[in-house]
Each structure stands twice: as C-alpha cells, then as structure tokens.
N, C-alpha and C positions, 0 to 999 in steps of 0.2 A: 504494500500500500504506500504508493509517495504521499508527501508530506510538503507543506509551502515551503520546508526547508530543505527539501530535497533537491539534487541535482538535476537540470534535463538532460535530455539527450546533447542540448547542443552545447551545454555548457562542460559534459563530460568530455565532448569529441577536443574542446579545449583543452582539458586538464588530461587526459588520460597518456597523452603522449608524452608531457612532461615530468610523469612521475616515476620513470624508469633511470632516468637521470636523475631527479634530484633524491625520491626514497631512499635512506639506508639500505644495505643489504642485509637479510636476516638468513642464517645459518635454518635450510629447510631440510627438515627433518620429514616434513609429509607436507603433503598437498593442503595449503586453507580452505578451510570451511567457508569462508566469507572473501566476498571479493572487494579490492580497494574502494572500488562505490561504494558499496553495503559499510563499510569502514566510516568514509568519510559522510556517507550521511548520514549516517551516526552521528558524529563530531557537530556537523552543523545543525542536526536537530537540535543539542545538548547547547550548542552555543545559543540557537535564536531563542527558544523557550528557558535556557535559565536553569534545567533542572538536574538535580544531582545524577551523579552516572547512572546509578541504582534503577533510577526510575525513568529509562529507555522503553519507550513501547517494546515489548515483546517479537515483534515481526522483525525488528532492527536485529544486528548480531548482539552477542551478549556485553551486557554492561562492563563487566571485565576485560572483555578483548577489545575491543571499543576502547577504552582508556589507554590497556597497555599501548596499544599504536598511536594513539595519540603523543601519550609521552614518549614514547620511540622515538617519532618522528622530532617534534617539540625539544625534546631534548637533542637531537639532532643538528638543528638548524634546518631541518628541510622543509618546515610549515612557514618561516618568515622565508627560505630563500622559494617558496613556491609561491608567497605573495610580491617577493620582489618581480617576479620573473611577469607573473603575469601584469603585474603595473608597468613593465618596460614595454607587452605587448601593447595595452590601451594605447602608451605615450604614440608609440610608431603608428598607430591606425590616427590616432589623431593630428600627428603631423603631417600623416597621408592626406589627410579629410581638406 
C-alpha cells in the first residue's frame, strides 16, 4: 500500500541508479528480504509523520531493519552525500531551464 510518503515510480527511476555508488557495501551473507524502496520508504514514512520506528505500518519492512539501514547508511555519509548529489542534479536542470 503507498503512502503520501512514498516514492513514485519517477522519482525512484531518479534515485535508484544512484544508490549503487553512493550505499555502503554490506558483507551479504543471503539475499534481503526487503528491497532498497521498501527501505527507504520506510525512512521517509518515519520522517514525514514523526513517528517512533516501533510504530511503522506493518506492510512496511520491519521496524528494526528499517532503522538499522538507516543508521548504516547515516552513519555512512551516504544519506547527506545522496542529498548532495541530487541538489547538484536540480542546480544543472535549472541552469539548463
């Protein structure tokens, strides 16, 4: 079930190519359960509503895996260098414009 905070399609087709560069790599012991979408709308449901990880709708991945990627990532620097990246894209389309 999407959610207002959910990703679309077009705004995935943006992000989803540039996450193989900037993710960490994680040491894969078996195949995820959940895929980086399902991850990050996660993350952005939890950010626009405000609400403890605990209390992630159910259809979302689980509240715990949810977080740990988060701080994977967070801890990383790859969530502020994946906002950088996408702000240099807007700058260029708007210098284009």
């Amino acid at each position: 079930m999407p959610y207002s905070s959910s990703l679309s399609d077009e705004e995935w087709a943006i992000l989803e190519p540039l996450l193989p560069q900037i993710l960490p790599q994680k040491k894969r012991t078996r195949p995820s359960d959940w895929s980086k979408r399902e991850l990050i709308d996660g993350f952005l449901y939890q950010l626009k509503n405000g609400c403890n990880w605990e209390d992630l709708p159910k259809d979302l991945p689980p509240y715990s895996t949810v977080y740990w990627h988060y701080k994977q990532w967070r801890d990383a620097g790859a969530i502020e260098t994946l906002m950088e990246t996408l702000h240099a894209q807007v700058r260029e389309r708007v210098k284009k414009a």
